[in-house]
C-alpha positions as CSV (number, residue, x, y, z in Angstrom):
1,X,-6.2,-2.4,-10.1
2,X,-7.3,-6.3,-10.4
3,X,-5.2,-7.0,-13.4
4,X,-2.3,-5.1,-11.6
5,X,-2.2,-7.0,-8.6
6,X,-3.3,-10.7,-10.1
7,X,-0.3,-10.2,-12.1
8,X,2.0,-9.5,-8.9
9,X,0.1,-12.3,-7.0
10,X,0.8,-14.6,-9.9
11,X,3.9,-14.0,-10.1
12,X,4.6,-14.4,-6.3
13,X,3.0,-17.6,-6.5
14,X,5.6,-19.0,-9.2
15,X,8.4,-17.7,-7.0
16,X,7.3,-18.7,-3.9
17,X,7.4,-22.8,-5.4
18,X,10.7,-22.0,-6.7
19,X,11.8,-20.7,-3.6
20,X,10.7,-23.8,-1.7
21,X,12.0,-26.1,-4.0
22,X,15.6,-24.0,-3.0
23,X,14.8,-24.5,0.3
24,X,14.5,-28.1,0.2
25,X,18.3,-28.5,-0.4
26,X,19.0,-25.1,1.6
27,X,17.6,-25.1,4.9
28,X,17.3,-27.8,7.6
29,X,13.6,-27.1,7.9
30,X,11.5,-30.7,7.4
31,X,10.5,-30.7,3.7
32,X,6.7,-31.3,4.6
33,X,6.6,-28.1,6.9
34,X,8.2,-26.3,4.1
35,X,5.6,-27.2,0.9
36,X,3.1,-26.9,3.9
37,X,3.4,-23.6,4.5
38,X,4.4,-22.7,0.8
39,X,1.4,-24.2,-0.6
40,X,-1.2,-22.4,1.8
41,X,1.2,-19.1,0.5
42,X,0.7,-20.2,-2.9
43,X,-3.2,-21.1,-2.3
44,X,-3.6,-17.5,-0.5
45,X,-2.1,-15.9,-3.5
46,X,-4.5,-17.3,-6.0
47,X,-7.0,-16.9,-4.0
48,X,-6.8,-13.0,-3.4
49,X,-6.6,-12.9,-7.7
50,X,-10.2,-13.5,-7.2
51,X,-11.1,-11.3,-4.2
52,X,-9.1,-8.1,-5.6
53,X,-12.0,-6.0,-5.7
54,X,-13.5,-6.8,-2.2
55,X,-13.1,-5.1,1.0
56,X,-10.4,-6.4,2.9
57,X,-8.2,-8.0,0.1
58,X,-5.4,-5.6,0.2
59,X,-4.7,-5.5,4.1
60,X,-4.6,-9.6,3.5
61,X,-2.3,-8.6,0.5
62,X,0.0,-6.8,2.7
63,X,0.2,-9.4,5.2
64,X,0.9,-12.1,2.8
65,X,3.5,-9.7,1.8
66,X,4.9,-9.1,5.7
67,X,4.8,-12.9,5.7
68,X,7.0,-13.2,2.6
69,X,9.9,-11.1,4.1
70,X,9.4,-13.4,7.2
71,X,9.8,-16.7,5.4
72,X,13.6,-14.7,5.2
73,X,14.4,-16.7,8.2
74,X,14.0,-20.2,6.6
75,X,15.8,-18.9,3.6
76,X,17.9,-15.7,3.5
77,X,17.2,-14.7,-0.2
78,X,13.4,-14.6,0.8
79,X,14.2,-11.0,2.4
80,X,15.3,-9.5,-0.4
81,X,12.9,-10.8,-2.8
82,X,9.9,-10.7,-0.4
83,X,11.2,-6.6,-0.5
84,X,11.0,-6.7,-4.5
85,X,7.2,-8.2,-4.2
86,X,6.1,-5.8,-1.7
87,X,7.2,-3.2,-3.7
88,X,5.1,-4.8,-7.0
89,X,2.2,-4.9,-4.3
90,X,2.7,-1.3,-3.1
91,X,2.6,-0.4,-7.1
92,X,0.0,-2.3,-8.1
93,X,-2.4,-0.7,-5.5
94,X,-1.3,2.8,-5.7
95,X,-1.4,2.9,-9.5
96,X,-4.3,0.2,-10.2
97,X,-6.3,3.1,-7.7
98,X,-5.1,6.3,-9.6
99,X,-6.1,4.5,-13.2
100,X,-9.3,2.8,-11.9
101,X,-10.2,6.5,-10.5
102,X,-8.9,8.2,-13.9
103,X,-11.1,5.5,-15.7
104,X,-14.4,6.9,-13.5
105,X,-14.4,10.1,-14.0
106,X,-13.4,10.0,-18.0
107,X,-16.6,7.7,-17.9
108,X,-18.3,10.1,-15.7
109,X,-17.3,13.3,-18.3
110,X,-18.5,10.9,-21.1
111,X,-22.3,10.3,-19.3
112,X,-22.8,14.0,-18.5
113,X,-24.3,15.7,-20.7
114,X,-23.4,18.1,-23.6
């Protein structure tokens, strides 16, 4: 699940500095609010690479996603692709769980014995 989501977190990080550097020329929003508030997304992104596996990270992880569909009202393609990452997120969870719990119990069938 870790390398599932750090990859989608990743990811949205890159897109989220592209996106602000669209919304520079785009939007009549100052320019320091908008690499404000894009680099504390950007920061939170990284920062949840690192915190995967603690309690907590993915409820952050779906707000940061909620937030992304939000930032649609600065800049109108943001919906759409803040749709596309929540739907990485909700993959990267739900199938980074089923493999991490297929992983235990192979390892599981592998340390009982014979």
């Amino acid at each position: 699940m870790r390398t599932l989501c750090s990859s989608t977190l990743i990811g949205e990080a890159l897109l989220i500095m592209f996106a602000a550097l669209v919304a520079m020329q785009l939007s009549d929003v100052p320019t320091a609010t908008i690499w404000t508030v894009s680099g504390i997304a950007m920061a939170l992104c990284v920062a949840l690479c690192g915190m995967i596996t603690r309690p907590g990270a993915v409820p952050i992880g779906w707000a940061l996603q909620i937030g992304l569909i939000a930032s649609g009202f600065i800049l109108p393609t943001m919906f759409g692709l803040g749709v596309v990452f929540a739907g990485l997120w909700w993959c990267s969870v739900h199938y980074g769980r089923k493999i991490d719990e297929f992983k235990a119990a192979r390892a599981a069938e592998a340390a009982a014995p014979a």
